[in-house]
PDB file of N, H, CA, C and O in Angstrom:
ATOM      1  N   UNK A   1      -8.066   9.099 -26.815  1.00  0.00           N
ATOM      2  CA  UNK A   1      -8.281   8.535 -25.495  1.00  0.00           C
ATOM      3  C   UNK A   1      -7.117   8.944 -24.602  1.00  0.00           C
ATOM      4  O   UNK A   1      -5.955   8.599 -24.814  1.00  0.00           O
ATOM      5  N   UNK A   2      -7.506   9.683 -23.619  1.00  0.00           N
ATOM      6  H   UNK A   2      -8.451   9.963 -23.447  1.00  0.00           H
ATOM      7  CA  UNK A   2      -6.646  10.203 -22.575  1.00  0.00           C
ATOM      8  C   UNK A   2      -6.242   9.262 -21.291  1.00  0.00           C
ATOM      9  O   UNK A   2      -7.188   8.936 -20.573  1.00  0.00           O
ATOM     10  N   UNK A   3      -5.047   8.832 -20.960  1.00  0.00           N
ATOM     11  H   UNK A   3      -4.279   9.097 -21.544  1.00  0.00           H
ATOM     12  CA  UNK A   3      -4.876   7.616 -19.973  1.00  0.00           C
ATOM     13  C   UNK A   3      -4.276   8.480 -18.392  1.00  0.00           C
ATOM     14  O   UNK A   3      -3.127   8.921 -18.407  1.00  0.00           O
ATOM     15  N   UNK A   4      -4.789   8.583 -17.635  1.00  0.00           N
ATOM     16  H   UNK A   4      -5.723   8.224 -17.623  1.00  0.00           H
ATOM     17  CA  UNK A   4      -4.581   9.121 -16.515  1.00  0.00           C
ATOM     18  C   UNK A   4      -4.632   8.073 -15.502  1.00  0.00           C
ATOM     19  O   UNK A   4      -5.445   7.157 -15.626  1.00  0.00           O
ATOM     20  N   UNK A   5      -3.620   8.146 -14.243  1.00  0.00           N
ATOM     21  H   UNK A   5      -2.961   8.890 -14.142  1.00  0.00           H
ATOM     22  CA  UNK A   5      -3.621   7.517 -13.205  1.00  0.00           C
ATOM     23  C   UNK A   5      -5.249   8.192 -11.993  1.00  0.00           C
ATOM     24  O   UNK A   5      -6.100   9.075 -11.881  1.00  0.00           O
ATOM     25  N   UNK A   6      -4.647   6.797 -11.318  1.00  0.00           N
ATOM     26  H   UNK A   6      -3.957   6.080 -11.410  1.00  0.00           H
ATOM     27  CA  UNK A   6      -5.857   6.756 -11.012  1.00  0.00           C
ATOM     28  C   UNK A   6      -5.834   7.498  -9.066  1.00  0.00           C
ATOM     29  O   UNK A   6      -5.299   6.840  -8.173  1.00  0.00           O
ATOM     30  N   UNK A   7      -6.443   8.761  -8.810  1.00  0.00           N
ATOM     31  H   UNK A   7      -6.877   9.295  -9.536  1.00  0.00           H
ATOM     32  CA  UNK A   7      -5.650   8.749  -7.399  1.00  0.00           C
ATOM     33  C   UNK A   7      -6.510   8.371  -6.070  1.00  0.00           C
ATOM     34  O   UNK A   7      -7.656   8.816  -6.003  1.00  0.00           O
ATOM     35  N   UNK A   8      -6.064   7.664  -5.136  1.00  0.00           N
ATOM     36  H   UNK A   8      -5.133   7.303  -5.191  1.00  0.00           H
ATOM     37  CA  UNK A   8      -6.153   7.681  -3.964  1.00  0.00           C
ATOM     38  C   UNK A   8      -6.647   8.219  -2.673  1.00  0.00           C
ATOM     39  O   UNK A   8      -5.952   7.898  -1.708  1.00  0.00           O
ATOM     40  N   UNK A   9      -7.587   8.896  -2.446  1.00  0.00           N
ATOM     41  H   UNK A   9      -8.151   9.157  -3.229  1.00  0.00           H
ATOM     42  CA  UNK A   9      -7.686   9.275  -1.037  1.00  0.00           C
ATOM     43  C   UNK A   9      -7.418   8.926  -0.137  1.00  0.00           C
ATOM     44  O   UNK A   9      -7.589   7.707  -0.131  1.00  0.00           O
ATOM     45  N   UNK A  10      -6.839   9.469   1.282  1.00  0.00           N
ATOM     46  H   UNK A  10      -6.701  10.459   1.277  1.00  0.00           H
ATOM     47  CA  UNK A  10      -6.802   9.410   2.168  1.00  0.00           C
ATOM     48  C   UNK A  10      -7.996   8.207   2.693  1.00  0.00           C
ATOM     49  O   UNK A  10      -7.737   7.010   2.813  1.00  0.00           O
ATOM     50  N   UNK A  11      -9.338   8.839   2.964  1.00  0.00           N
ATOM     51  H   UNK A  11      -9.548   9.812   2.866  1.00  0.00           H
ATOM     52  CA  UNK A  11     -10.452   7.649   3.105  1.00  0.00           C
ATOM     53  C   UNK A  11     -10.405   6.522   2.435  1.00  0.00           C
ATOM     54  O   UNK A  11     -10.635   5.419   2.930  1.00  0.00           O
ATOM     55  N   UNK A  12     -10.067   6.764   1.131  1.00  0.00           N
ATOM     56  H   UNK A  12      -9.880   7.661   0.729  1.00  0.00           H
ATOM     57  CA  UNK A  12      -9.929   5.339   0.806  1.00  0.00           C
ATOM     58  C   UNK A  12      -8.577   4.227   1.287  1.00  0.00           C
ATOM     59  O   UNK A  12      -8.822   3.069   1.627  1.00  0.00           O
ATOM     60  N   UNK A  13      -7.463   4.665   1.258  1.00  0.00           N
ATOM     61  H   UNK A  13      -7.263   5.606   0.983  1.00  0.00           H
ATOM     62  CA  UNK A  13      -6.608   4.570   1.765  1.00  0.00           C
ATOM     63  C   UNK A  13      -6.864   3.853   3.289  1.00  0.00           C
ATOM     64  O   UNK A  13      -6.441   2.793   3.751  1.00  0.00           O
ATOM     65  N   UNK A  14      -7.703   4.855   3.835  1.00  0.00           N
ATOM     66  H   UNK A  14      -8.046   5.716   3.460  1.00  0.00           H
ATOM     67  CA  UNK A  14      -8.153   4.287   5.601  1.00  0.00           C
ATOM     68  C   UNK A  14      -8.875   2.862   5.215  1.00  0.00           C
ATOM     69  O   UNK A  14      -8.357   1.829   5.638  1.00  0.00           O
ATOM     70  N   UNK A  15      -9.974   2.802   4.478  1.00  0.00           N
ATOM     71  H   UNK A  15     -10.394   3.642   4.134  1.00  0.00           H
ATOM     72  CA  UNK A  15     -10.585   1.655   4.350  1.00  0.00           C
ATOM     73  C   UNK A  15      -9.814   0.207   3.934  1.00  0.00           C
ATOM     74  O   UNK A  15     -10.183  -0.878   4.383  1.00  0.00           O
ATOM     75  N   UNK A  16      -8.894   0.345   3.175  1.00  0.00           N
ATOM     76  H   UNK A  16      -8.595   1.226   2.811  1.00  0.00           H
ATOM     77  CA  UNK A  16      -8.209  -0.799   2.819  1.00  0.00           C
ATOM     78  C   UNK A  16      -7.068  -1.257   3.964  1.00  0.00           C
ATOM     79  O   UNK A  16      -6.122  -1.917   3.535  1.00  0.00           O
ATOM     80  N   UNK A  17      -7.111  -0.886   5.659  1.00  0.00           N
ATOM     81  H   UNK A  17      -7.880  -0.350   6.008  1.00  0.00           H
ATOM     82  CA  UNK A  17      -6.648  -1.230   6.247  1.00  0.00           C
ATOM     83  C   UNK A  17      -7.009  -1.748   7.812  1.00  0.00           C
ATOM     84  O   UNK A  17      -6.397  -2.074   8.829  1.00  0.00           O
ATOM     85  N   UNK A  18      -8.614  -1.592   7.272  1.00  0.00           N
ATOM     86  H   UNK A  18      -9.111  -1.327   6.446  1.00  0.00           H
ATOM     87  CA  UNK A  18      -9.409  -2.245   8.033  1.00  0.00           C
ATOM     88  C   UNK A  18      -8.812  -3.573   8.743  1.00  0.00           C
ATOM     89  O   UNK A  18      -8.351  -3.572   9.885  1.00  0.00           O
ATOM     90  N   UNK A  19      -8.902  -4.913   7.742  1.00  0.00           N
ATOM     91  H   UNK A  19      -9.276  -4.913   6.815  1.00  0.00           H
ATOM     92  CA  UNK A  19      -8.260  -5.655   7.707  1.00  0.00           C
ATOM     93  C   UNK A  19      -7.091  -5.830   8.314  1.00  0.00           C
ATOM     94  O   UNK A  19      -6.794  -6.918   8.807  1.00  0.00           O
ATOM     95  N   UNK A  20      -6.383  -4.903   8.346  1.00  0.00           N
ATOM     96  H   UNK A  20      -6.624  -4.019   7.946  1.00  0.00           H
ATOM     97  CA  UNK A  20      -4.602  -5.158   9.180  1.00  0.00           C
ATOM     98  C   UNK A  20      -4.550  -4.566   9.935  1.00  0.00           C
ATOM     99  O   UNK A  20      -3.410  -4.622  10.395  1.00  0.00           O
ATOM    100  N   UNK A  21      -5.303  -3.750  10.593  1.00  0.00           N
ATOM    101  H   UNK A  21      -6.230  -3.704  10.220  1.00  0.00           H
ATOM    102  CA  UNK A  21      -5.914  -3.589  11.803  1.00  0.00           C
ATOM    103  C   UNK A  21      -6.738  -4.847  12.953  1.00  0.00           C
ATOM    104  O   UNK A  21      -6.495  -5.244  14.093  1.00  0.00           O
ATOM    105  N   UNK A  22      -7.650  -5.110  12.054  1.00  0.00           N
ATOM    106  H   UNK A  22      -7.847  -4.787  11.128  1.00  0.00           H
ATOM    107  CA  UNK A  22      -8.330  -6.426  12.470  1.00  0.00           C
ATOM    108  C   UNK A  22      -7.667  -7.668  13.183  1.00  0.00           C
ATOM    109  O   UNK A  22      -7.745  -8.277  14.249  1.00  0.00           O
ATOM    110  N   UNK A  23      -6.755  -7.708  11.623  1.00  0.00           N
ATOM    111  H   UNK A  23      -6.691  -7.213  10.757  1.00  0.00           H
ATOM    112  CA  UNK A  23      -5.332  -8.869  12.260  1.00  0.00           C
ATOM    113  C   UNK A  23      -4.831  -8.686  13.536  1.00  0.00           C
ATOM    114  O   UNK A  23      -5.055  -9.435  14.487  1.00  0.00           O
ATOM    115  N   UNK A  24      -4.097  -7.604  13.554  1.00  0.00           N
ATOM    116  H   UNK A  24      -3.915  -6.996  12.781  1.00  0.00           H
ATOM    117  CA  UNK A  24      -3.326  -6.840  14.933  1.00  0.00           C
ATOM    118  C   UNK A  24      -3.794  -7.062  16.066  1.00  0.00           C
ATOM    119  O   UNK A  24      -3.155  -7.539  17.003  1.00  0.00           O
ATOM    120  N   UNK A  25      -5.493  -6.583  16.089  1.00  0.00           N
ATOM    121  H   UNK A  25      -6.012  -6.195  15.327  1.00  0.00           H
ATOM    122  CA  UNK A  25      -6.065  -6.320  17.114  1.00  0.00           C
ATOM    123  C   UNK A  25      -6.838  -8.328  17.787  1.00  0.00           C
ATOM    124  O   UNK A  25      -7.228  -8.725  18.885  1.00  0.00           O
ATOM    125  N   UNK A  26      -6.704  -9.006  16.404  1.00  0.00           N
ATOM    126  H   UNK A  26      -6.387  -8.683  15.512  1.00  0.00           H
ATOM    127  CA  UNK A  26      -6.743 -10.269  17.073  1.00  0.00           C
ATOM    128  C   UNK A  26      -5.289 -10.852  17.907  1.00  0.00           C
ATOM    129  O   UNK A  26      -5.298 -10.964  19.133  1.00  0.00           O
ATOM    130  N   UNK A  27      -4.484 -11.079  17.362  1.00  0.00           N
ATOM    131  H   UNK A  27      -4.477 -10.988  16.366  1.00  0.00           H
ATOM    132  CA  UNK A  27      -3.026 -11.565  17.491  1.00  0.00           C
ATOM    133  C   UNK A  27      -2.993 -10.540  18.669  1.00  0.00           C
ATOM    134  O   UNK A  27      -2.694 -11.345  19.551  1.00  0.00           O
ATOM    135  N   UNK A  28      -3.090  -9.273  19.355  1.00  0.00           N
ATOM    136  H   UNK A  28      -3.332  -8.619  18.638  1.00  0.00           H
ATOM    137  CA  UNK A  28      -2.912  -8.851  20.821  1.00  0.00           C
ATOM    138  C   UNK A  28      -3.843  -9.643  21.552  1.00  0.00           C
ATOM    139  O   UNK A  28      -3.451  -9.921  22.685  1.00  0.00           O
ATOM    140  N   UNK A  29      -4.865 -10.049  21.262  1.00  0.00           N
ATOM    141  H   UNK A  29      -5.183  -9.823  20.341  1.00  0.00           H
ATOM    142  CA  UNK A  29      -5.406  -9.706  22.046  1.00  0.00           C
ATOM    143  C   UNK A  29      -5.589 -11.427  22.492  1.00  0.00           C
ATOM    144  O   UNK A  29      -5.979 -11.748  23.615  1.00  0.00           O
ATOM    145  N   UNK A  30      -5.190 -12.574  21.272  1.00  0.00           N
ATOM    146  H   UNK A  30      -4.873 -12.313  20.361  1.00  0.00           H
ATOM    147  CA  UNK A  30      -4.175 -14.027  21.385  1.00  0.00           C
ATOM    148  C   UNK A  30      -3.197 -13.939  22.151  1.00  0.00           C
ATOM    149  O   UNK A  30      -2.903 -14.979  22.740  1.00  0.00           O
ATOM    150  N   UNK A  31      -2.530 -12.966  22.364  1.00  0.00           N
ATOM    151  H   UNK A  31      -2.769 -12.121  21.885  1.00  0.00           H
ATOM    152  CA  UNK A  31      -1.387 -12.546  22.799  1.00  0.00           C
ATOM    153  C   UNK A  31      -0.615 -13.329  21.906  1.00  0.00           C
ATOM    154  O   UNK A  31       0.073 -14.229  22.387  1.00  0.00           O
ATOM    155  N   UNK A  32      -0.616 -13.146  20.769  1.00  0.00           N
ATOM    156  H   UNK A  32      -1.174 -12.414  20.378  1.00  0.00           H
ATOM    157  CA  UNK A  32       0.611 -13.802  19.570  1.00  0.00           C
ATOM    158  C   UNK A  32       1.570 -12.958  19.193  1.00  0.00           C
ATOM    159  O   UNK A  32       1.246 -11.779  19.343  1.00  0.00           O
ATOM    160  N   UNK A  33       2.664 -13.144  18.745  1.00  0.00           N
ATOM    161  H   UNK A  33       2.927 -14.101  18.623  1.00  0.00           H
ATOM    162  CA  UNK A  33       3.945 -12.591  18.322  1.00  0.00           C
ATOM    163  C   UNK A  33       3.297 -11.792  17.056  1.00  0.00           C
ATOM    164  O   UNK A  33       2.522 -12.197  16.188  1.00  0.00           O
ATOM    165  N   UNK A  34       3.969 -10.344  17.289  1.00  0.00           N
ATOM    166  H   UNK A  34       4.598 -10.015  17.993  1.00  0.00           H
ATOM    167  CA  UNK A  34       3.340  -9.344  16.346  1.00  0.00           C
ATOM    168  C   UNK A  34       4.510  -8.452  15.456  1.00  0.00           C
ATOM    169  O   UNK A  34       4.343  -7.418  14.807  1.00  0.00           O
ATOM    170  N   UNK A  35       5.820  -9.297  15.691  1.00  0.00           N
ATOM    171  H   UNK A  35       5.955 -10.137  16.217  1.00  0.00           H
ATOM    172  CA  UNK A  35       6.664  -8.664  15.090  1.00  0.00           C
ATOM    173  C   UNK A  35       6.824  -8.754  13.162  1.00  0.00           C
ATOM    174  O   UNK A  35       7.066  -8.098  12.148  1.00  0.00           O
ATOM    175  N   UNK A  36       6.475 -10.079  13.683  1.00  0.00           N
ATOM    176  H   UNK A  36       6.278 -10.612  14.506  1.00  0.00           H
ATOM    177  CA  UNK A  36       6.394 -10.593  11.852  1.00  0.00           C
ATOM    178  C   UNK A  36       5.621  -9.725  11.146  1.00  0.00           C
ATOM    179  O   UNK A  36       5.920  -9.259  10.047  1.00  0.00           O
ATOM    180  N   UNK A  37       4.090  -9.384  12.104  1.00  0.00           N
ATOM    181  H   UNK A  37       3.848  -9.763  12.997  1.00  0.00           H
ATOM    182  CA  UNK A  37       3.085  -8.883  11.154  1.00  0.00           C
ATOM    183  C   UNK A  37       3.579  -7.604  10.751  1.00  0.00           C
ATOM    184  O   UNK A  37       3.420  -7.204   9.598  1.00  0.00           O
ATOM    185  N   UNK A  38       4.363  -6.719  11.918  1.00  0.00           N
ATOM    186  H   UNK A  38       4.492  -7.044  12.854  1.00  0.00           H
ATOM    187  CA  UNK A  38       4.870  -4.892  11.774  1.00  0.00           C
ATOM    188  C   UNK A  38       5.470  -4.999  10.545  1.00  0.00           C
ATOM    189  O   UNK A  38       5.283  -4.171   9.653  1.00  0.00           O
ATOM    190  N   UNK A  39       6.428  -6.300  10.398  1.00  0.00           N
ATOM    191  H   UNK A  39       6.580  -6.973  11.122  1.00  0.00           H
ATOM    192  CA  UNK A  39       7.688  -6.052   9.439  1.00  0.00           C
ATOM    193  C   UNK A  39       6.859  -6.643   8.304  1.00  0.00           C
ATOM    194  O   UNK A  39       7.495  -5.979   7.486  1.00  0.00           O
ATOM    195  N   UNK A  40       6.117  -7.217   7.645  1.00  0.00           N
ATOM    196  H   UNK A  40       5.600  -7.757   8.309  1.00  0.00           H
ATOM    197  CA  UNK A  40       5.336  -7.336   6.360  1.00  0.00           C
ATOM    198  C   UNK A  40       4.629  -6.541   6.238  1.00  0.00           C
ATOM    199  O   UNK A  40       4.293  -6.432   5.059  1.00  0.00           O
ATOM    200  N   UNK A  41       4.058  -5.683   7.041  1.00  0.00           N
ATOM    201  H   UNK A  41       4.331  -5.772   7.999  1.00  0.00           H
ATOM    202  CA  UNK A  41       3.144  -4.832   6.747  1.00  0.00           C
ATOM    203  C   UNK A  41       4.161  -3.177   6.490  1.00  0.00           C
ATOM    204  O   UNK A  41       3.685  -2.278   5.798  1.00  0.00           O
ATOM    205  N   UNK A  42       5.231  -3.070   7.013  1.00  0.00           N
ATOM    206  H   UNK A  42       5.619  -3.801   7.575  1.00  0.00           H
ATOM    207  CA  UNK A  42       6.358  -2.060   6.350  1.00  0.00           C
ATOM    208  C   UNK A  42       6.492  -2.478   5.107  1.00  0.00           C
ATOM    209  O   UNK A  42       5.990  -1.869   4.162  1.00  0.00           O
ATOM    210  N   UNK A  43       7.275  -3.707   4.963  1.00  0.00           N
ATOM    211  H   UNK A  43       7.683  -4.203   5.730  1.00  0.00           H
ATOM    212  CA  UNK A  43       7.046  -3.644   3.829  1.00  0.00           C
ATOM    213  C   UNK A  43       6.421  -4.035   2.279  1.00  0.00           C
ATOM    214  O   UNK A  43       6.756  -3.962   1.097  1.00  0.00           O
ATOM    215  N   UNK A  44       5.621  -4.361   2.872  1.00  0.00           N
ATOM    216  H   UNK A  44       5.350  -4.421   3.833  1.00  0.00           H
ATOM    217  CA  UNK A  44       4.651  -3.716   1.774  1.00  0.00           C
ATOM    218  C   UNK A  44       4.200  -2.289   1.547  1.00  0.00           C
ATOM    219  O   UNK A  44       4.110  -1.801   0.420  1.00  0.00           O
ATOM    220  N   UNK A  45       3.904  -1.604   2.731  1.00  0.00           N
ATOM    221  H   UNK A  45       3.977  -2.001   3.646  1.00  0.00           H
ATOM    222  CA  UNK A  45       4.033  -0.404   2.166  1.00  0.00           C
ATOM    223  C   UNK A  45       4.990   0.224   1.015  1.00  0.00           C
ATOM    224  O   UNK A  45       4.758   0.808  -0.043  1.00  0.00           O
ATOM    225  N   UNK A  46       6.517  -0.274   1.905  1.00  0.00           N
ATOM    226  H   UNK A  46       6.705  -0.749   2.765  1.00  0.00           H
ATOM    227  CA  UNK A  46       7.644   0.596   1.085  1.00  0.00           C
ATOM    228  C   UNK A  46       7.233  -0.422  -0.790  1.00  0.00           C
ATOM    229  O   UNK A  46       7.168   0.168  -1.869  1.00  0.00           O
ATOM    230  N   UNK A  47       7.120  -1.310  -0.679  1.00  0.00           N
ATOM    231  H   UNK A  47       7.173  -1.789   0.197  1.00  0.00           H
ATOM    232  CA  UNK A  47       6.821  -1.777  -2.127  1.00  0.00           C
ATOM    233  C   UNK A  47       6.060  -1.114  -3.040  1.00  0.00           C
ATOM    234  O   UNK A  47       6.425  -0.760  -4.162  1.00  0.00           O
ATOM    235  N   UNK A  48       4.534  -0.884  -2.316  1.00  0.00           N
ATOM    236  H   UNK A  48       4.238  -1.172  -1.405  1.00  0.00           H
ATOM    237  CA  UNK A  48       4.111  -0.156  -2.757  1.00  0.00           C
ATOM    238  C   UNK A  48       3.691   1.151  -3.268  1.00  0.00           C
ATOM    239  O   UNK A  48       2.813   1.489  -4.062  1.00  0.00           O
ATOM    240  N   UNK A  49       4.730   1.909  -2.463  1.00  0.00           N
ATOM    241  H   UNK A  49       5.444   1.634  -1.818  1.00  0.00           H
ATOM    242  CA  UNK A  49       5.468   3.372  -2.867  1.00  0.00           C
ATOM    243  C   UNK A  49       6.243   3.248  -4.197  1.00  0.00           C
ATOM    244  O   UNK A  49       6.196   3.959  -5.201  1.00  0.00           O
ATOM    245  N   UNK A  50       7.009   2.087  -3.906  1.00  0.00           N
ATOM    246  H   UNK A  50       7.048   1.509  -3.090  1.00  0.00           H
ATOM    247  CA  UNK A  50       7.664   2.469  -5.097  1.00  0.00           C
ATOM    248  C   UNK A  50       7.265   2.196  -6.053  1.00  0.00           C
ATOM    249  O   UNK A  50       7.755   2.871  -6.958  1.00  0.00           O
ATOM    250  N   UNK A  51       6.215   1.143  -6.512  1.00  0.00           N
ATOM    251  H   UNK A  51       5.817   0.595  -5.777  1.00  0.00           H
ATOM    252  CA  UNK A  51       5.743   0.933  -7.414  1.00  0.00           C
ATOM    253  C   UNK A  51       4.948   2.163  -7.864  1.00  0.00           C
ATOM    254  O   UNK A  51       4.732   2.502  -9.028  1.00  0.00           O
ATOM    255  N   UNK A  52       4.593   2.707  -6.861  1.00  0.00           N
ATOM    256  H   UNK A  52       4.769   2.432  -5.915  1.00  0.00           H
ATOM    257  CA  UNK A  52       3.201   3.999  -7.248  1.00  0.00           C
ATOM    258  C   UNK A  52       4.173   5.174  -7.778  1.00  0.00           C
ATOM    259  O   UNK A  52       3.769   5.932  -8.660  1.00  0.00           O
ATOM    260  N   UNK A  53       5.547   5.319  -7.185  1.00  0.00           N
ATOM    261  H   UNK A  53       5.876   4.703  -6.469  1.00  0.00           H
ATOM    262  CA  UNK A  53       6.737   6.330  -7.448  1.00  0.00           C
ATOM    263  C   UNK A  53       6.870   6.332  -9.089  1.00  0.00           C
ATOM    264  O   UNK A  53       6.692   7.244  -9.897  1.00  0.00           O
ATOM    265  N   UNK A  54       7.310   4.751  -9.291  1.00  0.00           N
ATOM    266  H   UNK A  54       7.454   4.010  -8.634  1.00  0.00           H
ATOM    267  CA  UNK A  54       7.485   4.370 -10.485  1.00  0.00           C
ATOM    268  C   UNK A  54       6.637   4.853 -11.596  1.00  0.00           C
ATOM    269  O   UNK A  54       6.918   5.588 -12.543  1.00  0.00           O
ATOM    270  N   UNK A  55       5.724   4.370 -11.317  1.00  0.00           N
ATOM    271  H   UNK A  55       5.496   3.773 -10.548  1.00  0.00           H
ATOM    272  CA  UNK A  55       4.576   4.694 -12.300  1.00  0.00           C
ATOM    273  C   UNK A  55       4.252   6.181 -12.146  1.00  0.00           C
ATOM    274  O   UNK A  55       4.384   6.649 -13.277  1.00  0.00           O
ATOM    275  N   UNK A  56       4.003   6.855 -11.560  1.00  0.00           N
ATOM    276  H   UNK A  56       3.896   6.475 -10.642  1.00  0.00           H
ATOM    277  CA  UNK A  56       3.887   8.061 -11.519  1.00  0.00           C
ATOM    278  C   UNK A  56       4.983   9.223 -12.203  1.00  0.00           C
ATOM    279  O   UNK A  56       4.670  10.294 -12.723  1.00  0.00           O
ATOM    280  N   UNK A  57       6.593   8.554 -11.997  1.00  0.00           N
ATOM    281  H   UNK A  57       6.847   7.684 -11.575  1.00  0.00           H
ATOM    282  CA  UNK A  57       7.618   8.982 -12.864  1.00  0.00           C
ATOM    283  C   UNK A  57       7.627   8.314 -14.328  1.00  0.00           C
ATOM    284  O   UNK A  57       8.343   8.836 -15.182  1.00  0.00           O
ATOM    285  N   UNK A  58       7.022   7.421 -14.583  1.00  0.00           N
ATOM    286  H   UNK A  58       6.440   6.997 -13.889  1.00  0.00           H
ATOM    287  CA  UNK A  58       6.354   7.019 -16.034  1.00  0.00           C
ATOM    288  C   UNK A  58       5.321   8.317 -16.580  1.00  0.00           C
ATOM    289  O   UNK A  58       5.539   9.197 -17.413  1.00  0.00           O
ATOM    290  N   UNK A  59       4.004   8.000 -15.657  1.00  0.00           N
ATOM    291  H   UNK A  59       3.827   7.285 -14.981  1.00  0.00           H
ATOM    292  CA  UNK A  59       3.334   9.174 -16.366  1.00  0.00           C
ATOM    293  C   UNK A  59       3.858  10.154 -16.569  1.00  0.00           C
ATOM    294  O   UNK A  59       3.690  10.627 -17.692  1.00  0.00           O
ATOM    295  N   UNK A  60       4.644  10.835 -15.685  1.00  0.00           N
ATOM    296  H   UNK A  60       4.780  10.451 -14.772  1.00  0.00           H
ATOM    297  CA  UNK A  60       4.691  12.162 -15.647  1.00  0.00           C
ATOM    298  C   UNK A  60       5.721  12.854 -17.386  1.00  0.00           C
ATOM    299  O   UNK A  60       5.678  13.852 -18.105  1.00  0.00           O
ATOM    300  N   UNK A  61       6.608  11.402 -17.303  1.00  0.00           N
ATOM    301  H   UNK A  61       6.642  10.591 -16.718  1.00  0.00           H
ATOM    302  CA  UNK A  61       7.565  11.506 -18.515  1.00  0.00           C
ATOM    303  C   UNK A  61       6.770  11.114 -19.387  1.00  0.00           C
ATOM    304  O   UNK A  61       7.229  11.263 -20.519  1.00  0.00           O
ATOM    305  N   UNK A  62       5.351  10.490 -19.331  1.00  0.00           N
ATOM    306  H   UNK A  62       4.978  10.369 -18.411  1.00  0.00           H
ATOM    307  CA  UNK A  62       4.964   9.637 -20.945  1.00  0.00           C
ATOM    308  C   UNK A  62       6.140   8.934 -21.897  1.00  0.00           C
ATOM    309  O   UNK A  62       6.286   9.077 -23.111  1.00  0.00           O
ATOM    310  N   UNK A  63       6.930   8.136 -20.981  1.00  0.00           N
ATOM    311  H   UNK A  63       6.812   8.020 -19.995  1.00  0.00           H
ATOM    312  CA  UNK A  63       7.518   7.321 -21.828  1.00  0.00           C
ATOM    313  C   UNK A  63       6.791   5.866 -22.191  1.00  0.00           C
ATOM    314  O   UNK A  63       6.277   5.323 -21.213  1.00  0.00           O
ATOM    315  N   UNK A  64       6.720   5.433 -22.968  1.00  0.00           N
ATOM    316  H   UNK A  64       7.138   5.874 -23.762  1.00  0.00           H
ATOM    317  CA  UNK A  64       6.429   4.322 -23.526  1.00  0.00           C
ATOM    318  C   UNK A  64       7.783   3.312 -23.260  1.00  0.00           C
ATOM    319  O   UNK A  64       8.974   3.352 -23.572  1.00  0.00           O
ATOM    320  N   UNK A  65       6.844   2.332 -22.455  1.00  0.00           N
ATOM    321  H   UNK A  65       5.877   2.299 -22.202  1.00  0.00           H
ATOM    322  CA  UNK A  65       8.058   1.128 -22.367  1.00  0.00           C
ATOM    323  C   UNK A  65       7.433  -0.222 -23.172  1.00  0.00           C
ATOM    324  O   UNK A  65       6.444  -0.911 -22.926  1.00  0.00           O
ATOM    325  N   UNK A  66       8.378  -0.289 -24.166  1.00  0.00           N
ATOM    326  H   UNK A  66       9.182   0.271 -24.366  1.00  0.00           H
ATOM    327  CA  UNK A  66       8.592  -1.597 -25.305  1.00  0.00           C
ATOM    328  C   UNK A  66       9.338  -2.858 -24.762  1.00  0.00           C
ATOM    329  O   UNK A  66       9.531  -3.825 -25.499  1.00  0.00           O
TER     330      UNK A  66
END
């Protein structure tokens, strides 16, 4: 059994940000404070780079972590 990551498209990628778009475009248009949302939504990105970094420098080494 061969274990390969799993990858990402671009389109798919677009679709899962439907949603935080959505948010945005309510809160302007509330005229609500939108700074909070920029800065959670950075980072989470950067989180999730690195987690994907991580794992990807896992596969690539096939180390086994015990």
């Amino acid at each position: 059994m061969t274990k390969s990551l799993a990858i990402i498209e671009l389109p798919q990628l677009a679709l899962a940000f439907i949603p935080v778009f959505a948010v945005l475009l309510i809160q302007f248009k509330w005229r609500l404070p939108q700074r909070k949302t920029f800065s959670a939504l950075a980072r989470m990105l950067i989180q999730l780079l690195l987690v994907g970094f991580f794992f990807l420098v896992i596969s690539l080494n096939q180390v086994v972590l015990r």
